[in-house]
N, C-alpha and C positions, 0 to 999 in steps of 0.2 A: 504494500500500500504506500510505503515512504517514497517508495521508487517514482511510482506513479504522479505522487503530489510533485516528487521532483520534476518529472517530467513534463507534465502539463505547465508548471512555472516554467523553468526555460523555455518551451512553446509558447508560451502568452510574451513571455518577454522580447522576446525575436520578433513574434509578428507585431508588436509598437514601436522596437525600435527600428524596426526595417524603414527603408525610404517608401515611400509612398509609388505604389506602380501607378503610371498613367499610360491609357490605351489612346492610340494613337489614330487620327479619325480615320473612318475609313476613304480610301480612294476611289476618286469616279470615274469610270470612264464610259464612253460612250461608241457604239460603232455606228457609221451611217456609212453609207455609199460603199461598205465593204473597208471604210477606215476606222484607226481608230482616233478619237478626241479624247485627252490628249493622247499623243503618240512615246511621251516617253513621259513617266514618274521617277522622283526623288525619294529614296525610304530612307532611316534609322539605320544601321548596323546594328543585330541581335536585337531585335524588335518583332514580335509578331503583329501585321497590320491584317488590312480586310481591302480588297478590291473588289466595289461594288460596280456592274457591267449592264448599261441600258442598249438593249438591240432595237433601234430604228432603220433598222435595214427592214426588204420587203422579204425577206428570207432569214431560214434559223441560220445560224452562226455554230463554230463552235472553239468556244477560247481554252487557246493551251498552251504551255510551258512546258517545255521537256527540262529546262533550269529550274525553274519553280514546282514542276512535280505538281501539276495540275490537269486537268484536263472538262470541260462542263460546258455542255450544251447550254445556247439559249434561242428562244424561239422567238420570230418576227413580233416585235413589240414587248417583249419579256426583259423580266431583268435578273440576275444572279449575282449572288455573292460568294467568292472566293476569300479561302484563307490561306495567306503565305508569312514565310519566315519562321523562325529570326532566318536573318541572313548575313553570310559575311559580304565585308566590302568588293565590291565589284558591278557589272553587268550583264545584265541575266534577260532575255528575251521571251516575247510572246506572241501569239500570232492567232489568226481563225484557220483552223487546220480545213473550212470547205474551200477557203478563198488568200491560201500561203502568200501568195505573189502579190497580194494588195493589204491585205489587214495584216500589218507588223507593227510589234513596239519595245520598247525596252524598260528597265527596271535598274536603275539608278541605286546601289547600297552604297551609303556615305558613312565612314565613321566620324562622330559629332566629336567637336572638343572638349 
């Protein structure tokens, strides 16, 4: 039982004095004419964000990352939410795998100071 009292204190005491996590909003993008808007975002290094994706095309789409480890259909007028990261620093690409040669974009990992 002493154990446990111990435990639950150091538990409680970590999770107040921890920094405070903040999620970071999610991203929008948008595909029309088989593009995307915008065509390249900026993220966090070691951050997990959210890529929120509205389809104004007259066709379903479907957005995917072979860097990101993604892949998710969205249908003409639909919109989806995608979850990526954390990620290290670098650029990591994305594309509509029905329409390669026109819907491309990239993904921008910055580490902040």
């Amino acid at each position: 039982m002493r154990y446990v009292i111990v435990l639950s204190c150091a538990w409680l005491a970590a999770l107040v004095l921890a920094p405070a996590a903040r999620a970071m909003d999610p991203v929008h993008l948008e595909v029309k004419d088989h593009h995307f808007t915008p065509d390249h975002i900026t993220v966090p290094a070691g951050q997990r964000f959210l890529i929120v994706l509205d389809n104004h095309d007259d066709t379903t789409d479907e957005f995917e990352s072979y860097d990101l480890k993604f892949e998710k259909i969205v249908v003409s007028g639909g919109t989806i939410t995608v979850h990526a990261g954390p990620l290290h620093p670098g650029t990591y690409k994305f594309f509509d795998d029905y329409h390669p040669d026109q819907a491309t974009g990239t993904v921008t990992v910055t580490q902040e100071p």
